[in-house]
MARMILUM-773286 format. One record per residue (C-alpha): residue number from 1; residue in three letters; x, y negated, z. Coordinates in Angstrom, 2 decimals. Each point is the difference from the previous one (the first is absolute). Last residue first. Example, Ala and Ser with C-alpha at 12.3 -4.5 7.8 and 13.67 -1.06 7.14 Angstrom:
2
(pt 2,ser,(13.67,1.06,7.14)),
(pt 1,ala,(-1.37,3.44,0.66)),
//
This chain:
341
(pt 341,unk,(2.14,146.74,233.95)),
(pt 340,unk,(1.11,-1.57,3.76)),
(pt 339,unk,(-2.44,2.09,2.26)),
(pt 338,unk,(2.28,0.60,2.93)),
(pt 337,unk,(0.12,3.90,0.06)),
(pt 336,unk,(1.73,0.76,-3.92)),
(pt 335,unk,(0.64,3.35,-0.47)),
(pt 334,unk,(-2.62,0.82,-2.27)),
(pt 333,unk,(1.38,-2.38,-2.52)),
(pt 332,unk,(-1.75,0.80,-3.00)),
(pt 331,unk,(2.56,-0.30,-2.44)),
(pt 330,unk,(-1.32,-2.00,-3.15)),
(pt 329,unk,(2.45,1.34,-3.03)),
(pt 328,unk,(-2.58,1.98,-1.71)),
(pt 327,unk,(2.60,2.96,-0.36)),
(pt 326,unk,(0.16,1.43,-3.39)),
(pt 325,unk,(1.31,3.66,-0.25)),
(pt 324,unk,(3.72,1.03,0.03)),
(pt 323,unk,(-0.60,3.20,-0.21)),
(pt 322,unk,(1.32,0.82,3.45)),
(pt 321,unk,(-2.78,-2.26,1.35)),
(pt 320,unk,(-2.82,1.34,-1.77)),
(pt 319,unk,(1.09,3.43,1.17)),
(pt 318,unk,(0.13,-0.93,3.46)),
(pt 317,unk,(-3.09,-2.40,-0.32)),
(pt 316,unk,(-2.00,3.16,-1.25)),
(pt 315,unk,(1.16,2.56,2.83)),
(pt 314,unk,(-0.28,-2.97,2.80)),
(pt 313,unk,(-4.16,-0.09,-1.10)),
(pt 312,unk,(-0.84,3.38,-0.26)),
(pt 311,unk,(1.08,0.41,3.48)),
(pt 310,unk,(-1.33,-3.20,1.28)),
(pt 309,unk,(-3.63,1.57,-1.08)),
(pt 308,unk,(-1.74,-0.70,-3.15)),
(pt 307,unk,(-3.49,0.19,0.32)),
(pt 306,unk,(-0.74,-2.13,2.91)),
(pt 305,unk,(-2.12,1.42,2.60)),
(pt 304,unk,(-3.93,-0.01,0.11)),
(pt 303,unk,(-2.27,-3.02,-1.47)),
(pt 302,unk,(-1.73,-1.14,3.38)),
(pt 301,unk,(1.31,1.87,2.40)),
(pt 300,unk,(3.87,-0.50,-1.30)),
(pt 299,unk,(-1.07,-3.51,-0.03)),
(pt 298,unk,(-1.20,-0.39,3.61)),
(pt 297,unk,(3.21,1.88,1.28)),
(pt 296,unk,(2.34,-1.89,-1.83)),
(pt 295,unk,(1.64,-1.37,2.41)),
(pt 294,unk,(2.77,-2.67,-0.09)),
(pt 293,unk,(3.48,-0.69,1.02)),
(pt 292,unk,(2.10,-3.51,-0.29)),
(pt 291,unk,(2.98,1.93,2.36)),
(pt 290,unk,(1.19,-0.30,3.59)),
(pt 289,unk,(2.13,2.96,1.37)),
(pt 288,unk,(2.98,-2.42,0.14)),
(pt 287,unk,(1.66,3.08,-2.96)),
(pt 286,unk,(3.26,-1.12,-0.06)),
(pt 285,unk,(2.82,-1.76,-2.13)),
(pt 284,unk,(1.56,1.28,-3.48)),
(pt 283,unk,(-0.35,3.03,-1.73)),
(pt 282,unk,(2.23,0.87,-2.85)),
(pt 281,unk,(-1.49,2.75,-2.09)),
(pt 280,unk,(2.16,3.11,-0.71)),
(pt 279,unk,(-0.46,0.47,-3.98)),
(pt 278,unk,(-1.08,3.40,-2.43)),
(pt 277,unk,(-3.16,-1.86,-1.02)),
(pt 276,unk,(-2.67,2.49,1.24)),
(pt 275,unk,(1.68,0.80,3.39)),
(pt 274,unk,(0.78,-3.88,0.55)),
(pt 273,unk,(-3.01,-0.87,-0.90)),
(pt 272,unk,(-2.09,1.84,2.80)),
(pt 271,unk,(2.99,-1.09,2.53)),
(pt 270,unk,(-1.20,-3.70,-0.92)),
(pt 269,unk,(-3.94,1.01,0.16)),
(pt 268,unk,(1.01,1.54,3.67)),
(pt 267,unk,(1.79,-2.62,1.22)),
(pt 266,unk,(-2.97,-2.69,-1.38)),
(pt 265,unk,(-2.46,2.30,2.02)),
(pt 264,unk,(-3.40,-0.10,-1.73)),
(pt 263,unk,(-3.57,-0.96,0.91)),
(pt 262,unk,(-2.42,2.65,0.26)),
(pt 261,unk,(-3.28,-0.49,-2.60)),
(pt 260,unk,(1.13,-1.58,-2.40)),
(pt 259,unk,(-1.28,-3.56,-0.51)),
(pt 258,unk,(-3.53,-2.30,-0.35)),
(pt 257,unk,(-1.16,-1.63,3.05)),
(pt 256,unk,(-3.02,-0.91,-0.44)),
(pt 255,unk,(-2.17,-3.28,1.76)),
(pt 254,unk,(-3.56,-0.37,-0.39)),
(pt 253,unk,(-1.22,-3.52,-0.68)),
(pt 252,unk,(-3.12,-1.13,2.08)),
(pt 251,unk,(-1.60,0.52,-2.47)),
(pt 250,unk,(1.05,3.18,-1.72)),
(pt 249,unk,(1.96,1.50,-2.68)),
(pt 248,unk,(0.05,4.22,0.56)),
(pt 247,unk,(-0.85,0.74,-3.73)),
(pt 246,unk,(2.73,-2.02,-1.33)),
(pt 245,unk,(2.54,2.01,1.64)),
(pt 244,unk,(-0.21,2.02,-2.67)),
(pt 243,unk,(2.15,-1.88,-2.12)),
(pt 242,unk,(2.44,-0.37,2.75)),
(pt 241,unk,(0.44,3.79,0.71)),
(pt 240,unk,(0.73,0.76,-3.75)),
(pt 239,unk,(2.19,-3.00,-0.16)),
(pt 238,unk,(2.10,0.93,2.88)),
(pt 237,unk,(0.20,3.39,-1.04)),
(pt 236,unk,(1.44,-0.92,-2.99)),
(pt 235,unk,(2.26,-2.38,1.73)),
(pt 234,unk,(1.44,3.35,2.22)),
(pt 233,unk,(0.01,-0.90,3.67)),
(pt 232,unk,(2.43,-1.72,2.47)),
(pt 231,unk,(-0.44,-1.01,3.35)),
(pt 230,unk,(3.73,-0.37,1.98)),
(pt 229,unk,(1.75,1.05,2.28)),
(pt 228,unk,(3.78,-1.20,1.85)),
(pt 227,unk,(0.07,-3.32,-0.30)),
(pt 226,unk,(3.00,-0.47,1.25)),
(pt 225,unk,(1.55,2.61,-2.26)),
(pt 224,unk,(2.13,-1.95,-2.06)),
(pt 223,unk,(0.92,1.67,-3.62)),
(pt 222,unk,(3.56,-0.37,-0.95)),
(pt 221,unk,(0.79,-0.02,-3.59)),
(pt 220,unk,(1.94,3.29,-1.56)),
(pt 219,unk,(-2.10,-0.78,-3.83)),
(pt 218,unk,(-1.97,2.98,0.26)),
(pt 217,unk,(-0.81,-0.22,3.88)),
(pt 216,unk,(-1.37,-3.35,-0.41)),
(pt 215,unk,(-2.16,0.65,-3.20)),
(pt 214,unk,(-1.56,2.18,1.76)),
(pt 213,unk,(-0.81,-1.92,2.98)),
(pt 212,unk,(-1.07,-2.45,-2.49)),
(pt 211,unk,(-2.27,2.57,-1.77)),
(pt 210,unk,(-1.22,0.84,3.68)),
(pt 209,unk,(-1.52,-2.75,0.72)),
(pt 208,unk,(-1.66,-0.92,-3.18)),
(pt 207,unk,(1.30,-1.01,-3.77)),
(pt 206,unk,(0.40,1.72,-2.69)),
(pt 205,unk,(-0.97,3.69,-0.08)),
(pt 204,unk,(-3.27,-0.93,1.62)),
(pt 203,unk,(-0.44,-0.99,3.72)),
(pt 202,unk,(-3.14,-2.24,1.89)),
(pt 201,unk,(0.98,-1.65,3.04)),
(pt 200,unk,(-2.09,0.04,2.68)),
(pt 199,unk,(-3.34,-1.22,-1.51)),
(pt 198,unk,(-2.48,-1.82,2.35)),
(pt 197,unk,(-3.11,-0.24,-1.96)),
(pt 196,unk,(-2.42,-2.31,0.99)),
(pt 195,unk,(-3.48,0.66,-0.76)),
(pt 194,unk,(-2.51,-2.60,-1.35)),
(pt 193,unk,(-4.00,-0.65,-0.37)),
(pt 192,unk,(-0.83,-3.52,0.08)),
(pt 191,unk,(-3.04,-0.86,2.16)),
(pt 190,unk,(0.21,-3.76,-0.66)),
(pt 189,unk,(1.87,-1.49,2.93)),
(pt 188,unk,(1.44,2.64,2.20)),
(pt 187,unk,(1.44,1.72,-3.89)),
(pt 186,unk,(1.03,-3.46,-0.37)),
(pt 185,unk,(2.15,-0.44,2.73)),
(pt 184,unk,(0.95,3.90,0.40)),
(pt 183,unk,(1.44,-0.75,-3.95)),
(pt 182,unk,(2.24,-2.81,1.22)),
(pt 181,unk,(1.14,1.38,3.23)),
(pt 180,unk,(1.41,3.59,-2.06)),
(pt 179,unk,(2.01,-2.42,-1.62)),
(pt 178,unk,(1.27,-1.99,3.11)),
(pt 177,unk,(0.87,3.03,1.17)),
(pt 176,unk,(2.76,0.69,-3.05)),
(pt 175,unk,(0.95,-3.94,0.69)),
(pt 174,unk,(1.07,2.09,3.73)),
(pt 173,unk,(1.83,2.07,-1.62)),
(pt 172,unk,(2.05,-1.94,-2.94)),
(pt 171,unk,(-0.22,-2.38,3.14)),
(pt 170,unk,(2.14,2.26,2.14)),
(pt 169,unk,(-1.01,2.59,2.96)),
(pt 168,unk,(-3.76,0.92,-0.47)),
(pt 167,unk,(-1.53,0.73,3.16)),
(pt 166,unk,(-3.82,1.57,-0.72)),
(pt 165,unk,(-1.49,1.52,2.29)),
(pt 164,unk,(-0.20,4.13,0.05)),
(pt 163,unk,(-3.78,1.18,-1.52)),
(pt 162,unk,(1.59,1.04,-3.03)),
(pt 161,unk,(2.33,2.40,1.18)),
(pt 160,unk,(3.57,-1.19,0.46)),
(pt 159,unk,(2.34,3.13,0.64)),
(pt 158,unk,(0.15,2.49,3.11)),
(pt 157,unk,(1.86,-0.41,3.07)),
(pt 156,unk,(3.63,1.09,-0.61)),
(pt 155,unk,(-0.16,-2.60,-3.10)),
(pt 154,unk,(-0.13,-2.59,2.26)),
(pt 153,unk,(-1.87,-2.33,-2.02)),
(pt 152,unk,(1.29,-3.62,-2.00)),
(pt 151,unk,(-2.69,-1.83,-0.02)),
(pt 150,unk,(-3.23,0.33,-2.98)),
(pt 149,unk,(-0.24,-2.58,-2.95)),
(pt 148,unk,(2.43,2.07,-1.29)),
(pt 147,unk,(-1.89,3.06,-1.26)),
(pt 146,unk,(-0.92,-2.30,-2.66)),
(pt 145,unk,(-2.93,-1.21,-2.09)),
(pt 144,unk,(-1.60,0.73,-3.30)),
(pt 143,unk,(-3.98,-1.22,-0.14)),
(pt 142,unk,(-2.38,2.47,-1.17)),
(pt 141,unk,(-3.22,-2.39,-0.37)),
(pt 140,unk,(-3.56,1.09,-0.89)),
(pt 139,unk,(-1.61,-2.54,-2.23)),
(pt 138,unk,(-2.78,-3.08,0.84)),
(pt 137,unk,(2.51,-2.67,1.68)),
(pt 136,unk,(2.38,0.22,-3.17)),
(pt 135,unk,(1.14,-3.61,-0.13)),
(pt 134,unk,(0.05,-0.85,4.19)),
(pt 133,unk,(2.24,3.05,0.16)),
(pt 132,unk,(2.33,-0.16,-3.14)),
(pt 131,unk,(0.44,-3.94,0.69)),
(pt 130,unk,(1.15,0.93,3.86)),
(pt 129,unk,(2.46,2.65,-1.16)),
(pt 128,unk,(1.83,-2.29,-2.11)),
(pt 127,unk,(0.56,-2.57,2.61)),
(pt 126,unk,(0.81,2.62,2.54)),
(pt 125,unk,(2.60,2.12,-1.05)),
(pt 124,unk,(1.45,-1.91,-2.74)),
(pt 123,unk,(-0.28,-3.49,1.37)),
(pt 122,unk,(2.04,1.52,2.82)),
(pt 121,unk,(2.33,1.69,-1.66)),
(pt 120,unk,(0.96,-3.63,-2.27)),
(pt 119,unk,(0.11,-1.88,3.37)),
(pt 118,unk,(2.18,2.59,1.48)),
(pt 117,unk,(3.14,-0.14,-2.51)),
(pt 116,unk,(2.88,0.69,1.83)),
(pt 115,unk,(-0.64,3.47,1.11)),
(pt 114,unk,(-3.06,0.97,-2.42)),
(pt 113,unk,(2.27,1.38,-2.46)),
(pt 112,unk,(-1.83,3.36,-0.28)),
(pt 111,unk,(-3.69,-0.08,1.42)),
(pt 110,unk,(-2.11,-1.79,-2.08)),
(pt 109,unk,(-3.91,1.26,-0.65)),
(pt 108,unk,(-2.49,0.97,-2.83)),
(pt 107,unk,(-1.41,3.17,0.68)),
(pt 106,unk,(-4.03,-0.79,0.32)),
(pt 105,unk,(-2.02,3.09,-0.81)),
(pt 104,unk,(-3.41,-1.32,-1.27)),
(pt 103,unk,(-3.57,1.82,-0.81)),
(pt 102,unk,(-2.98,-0.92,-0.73)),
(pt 101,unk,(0.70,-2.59,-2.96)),
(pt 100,unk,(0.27,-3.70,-0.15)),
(pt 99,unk,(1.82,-0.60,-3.50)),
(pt 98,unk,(3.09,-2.49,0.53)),
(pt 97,unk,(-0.72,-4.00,-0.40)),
(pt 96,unk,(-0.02,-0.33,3.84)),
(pt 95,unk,(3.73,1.20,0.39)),
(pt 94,unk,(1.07,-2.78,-2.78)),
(pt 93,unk,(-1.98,-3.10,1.69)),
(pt 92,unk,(1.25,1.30,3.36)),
(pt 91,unk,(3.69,-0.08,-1.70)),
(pt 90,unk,(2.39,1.70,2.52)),
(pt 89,unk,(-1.13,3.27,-1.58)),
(pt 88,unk,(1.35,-1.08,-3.38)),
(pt 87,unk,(-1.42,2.45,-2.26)),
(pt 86,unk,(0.52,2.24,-3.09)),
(pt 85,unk,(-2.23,2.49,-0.96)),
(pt 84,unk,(-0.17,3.46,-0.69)),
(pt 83,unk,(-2.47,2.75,-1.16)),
(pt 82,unk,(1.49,3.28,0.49)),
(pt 81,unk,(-0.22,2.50,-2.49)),
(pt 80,unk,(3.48,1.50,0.07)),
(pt 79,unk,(1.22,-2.28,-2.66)),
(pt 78,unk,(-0.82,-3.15,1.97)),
(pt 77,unk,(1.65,1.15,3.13)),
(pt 76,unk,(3.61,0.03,-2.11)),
(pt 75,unk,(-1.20,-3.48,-1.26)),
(pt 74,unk,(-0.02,-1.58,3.08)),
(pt 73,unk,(0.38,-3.70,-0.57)),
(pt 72,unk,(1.26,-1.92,3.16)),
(pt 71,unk,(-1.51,-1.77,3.01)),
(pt 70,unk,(-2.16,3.56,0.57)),
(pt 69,unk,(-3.64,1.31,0.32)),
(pt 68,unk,(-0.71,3.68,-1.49)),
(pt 67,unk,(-3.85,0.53,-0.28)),
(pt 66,unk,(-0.67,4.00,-0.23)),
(pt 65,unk,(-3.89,0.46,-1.46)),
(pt 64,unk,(-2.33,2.22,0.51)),
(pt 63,unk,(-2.27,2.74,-2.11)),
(pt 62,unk,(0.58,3.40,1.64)),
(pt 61,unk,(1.37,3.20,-1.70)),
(pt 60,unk,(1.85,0.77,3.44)),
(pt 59,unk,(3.14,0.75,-1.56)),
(pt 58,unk,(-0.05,-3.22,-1.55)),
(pt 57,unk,(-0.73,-2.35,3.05)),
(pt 56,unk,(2.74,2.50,2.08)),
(pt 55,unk,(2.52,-1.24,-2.56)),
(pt 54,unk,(-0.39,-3.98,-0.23)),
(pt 53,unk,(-0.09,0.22,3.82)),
(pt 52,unk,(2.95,1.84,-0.59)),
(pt 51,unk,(1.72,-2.59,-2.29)),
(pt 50,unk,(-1.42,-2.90,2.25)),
(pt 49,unk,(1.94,1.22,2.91)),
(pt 48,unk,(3.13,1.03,-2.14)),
(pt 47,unk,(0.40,-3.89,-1.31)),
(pt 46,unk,(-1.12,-1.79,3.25)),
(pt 45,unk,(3.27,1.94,2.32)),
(pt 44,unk,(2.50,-2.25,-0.72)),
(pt 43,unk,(-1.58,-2.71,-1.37)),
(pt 42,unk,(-2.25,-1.06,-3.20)),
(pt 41,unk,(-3.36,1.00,1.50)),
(pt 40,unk,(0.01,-3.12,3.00)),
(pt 39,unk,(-4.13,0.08,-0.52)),
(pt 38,unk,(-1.53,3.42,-1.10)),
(pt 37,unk,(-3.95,-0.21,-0.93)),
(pt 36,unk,(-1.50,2.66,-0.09)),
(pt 35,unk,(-2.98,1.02,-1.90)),
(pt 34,unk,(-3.63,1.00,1.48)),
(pt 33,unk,(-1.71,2.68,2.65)),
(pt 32,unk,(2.31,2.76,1.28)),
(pt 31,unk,(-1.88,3.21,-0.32)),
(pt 30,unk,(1.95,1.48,-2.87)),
(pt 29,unk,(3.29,-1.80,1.38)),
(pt 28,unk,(-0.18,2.14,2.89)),
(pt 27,unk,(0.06,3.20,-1.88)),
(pt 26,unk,(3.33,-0.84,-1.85)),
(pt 25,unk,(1.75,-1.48,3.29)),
(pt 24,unk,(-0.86,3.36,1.47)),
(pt 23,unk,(1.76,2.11,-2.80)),
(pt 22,unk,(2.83,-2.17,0.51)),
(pt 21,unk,(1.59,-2.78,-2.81)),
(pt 20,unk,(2.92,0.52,-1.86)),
(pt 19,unk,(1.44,-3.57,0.42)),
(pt 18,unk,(3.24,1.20,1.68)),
(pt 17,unk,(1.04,2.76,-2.55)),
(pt 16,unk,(-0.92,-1.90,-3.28)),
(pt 15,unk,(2.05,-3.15,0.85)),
(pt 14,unk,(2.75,2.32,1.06)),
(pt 13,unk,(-0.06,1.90,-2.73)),
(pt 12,unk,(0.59,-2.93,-2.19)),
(pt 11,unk,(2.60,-1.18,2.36)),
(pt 10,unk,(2.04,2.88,-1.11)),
(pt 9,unk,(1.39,3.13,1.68)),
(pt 8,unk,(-2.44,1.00,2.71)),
(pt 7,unk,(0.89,3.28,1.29)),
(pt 6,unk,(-1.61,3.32,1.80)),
(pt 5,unk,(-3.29,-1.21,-1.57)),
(pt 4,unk,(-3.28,-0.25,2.18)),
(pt 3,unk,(-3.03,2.13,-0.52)),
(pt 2,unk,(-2.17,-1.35,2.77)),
(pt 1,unk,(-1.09,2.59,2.47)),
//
């Protein structure tokens, strides 16, 4: 069992915490062949997946190579060891200048701030993805989706698995398809190798699902329980299960749905927060029984259970809360059921 601290006081610490990488993500990068290559590095959740990449490379006491691709300088990257480079992934000219290597996680995407700017989230989420596929037709692909490109489920039946249709709700959504269309086109078309990972909203002390519900409670604001569950899963474990993902790429693309493994009650989370903050959460609306759900079944099989559980997780934000920590600002919005981002 991992040996977590009770509390994370600084952002330092957090860095260090979330990019620690697993004992299995150490052994698998001694067989993985080649450097990767990690395009949309300078967002969210880039930074602490090319730190632990970074990580398990050194702790294996293998020769490879971390490749951090962003629109920005990333000089924080550059003094862990990781090679960076600055791109313009609209730009085919720009994406076919970077160094071909085996092995590619594709992150770059727009989600918040879509509403009223389409065009832009389109050309994002497809345009983009389209250059990276037809450019790096020889490597293994890890390409970052979303849990909601499925429907909306009845929770009471079981979540999304990755055999359930598609029915994205929205065009953030359905641009989010479009994405995963671009790389089956050319994976059909030249043998491509690619997985699509479905994340369900990745958490750190932050940002996530239940940071805002956090947040929420602390500050007396009503949370709305229409969307009553919700995916979430530590970002470290995220990365850890999304690095190694790379070993499952396929043609035809396989599809992964990477999240915790139950889904969590919003009521519950909010009454969790309450407890640990000393505050009676207002709760707002219903639970319809429909939620944006996923399983993680295949995962779980394939890399085991998350390390940090939800546990771990609401006794962190708590304290990071009541200390006033940084919050990234870019609410999730869980609860939102017609698409508009």
């Amino acid at each position: 069992m991992a040996d977590w601290p009770d509390i994370i006081h600084t952002e330092e610490e957090l860095d260090e915490v979330q990019s620690r990488p697993s004992p299995a993500l150490v052994e698998f990068m001694k067989h993985l062949d080649g450097d990767i290559l990690i395009l949309g590095a300078g967002g969210k959740v880039g930074p602490t997946l090319a730190r632990m990449a970074r990580r398990a490379i050194v702790a294996a006491g293998v020769a490879k190579e971390v490749l951090a691709v962003g629109r920005r300088p990333m000089e924080s990257l550059r003094r862990d060891g990781i090679r960076t480079l600055e791109c313009d992934l609209l730009d085919l000219a720009a994406v076919e200048r970077l160094p071909r290597v085996p092995n590619v996680i594709y992150m770059a995407g727009r989600k918040f701030g879509s509403t009223g700017d389409e065009p832009t989230t389109w050309a994002a989420n497809c345009i983009v993805p389209y250059h990276v596929a037809r450019t790096f037709t020889g490597s293994r692909i890890a390409s970052f989706s979303t849990g909601n490109v499925y429907p909306l489920v009845e929770v009471a039946r079981g979540p999304a698995t990755e055999e359930t249709p598609p029915g994205p709700i929205g065009e953030y959504s359905m641009s989010c398809l479009g994405r995963e269309r671009m790389f089956d086109y050319i994976s059909k078309a030249t043998g491509e190798k690619v997985v699509h990972l479905r994340l369900s909203y990745a958490v750190e002390l932050r940002y996530g699902v239940i940071v805002d519900i956090a947040w929420k409670v602390w500050r007396g604001e009503p949370i709305d329980l229409s969307v009553g569950w919700a995916n979430l899963i530590w970002q470290g474990d995220s990365c850890d299960h999304s690095i190694r993902s790379l070993a499952v790429a396929a043609r035809p693309p396989a599809i992964l749905n990477i999240t915790g493994p139950v889904a969590v009650s919003v009521r519950e989370m909010a009454d969790t927060f309450g407890r640990l903050l000393g505050k009676k959460p207002i709760l707002t609306g219903r639970e319809t029984g429909k939620a944006f759900v996923s399983s993680a079944a295949k995962a779980t099989a394939l890399f085991g259970p998350p390390r940090v559980t939800v546990e771990q997780m609401a006794r962190w934000i708590a304290h990071w809360v009541q200390a006033g920590g940084r919050n990234l600002g870019k609410p999730t919005h869980f609860e939102v059921k017609d698409g508009k981002y």
